[in-house]
N, C-alpha and C positions, 0 to 999 in steps of 0.2 A: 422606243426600245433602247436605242442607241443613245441617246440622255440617262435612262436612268441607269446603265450600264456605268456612263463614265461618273454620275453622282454616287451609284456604291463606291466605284473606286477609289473615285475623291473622298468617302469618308473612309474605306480603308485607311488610305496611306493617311489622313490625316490621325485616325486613332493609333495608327500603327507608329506616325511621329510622337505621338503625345507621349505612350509608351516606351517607346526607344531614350525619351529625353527623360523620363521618370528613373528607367533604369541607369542613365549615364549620371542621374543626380542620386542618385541610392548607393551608384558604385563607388562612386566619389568619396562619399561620407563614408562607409566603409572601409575603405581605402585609408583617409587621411585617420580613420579610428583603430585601425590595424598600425598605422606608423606609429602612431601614440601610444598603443602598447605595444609597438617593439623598442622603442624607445625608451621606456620605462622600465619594461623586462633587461634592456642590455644596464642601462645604469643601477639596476637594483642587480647585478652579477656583477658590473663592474666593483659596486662598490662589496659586495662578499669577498671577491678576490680577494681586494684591497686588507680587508679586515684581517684576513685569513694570511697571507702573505707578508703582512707590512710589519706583525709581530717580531716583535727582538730577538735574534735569536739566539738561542744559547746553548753555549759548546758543551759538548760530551766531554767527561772527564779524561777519556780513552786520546780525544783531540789534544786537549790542554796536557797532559802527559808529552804527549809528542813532540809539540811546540814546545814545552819547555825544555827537553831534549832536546832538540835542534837547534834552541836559541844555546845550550851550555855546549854544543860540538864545535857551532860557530867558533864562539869565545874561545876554547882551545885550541882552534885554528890558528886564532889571530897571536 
């Protein structure tokens, strides 16, 4: 009685290893498929910013008034 007690056990733990190690090989690849696309997702934002941000930018005529007033107050200073 006492045998086949300890042979269920030992095929527990043994199914229950096999399982354990399926799901550590499952997590894994998930894992490293998760990096891959966040990876992917941060570089395809980085590069929108980029796109989005790196544009030339150009002054308001309200600005370029200004600056050119300040550059002729200068000049009458000096």
């Amino acid at each position: 009685m006492e045998e086949n007690y300890n042979n269920e056990i030992a095929a527990f733990n043994e199914e229950w290893n096999k399982k354990l190690n399926d799901f550590n090989t499952n997590s894994k690849k998930v894992e490293e498929m998760l990096i891959e696309r966040h990876k992917s997702e941060v570089e395809a934002l980085t590069k929108s910013i980029d796109d989005q941000f790196n544009k030339t930018l150009k002054m308001s005529s309200t600005y370029l008034k200004y600056k050119d007033s300040e550059r002729r107050l200068i000049k009458l200073e000096e």
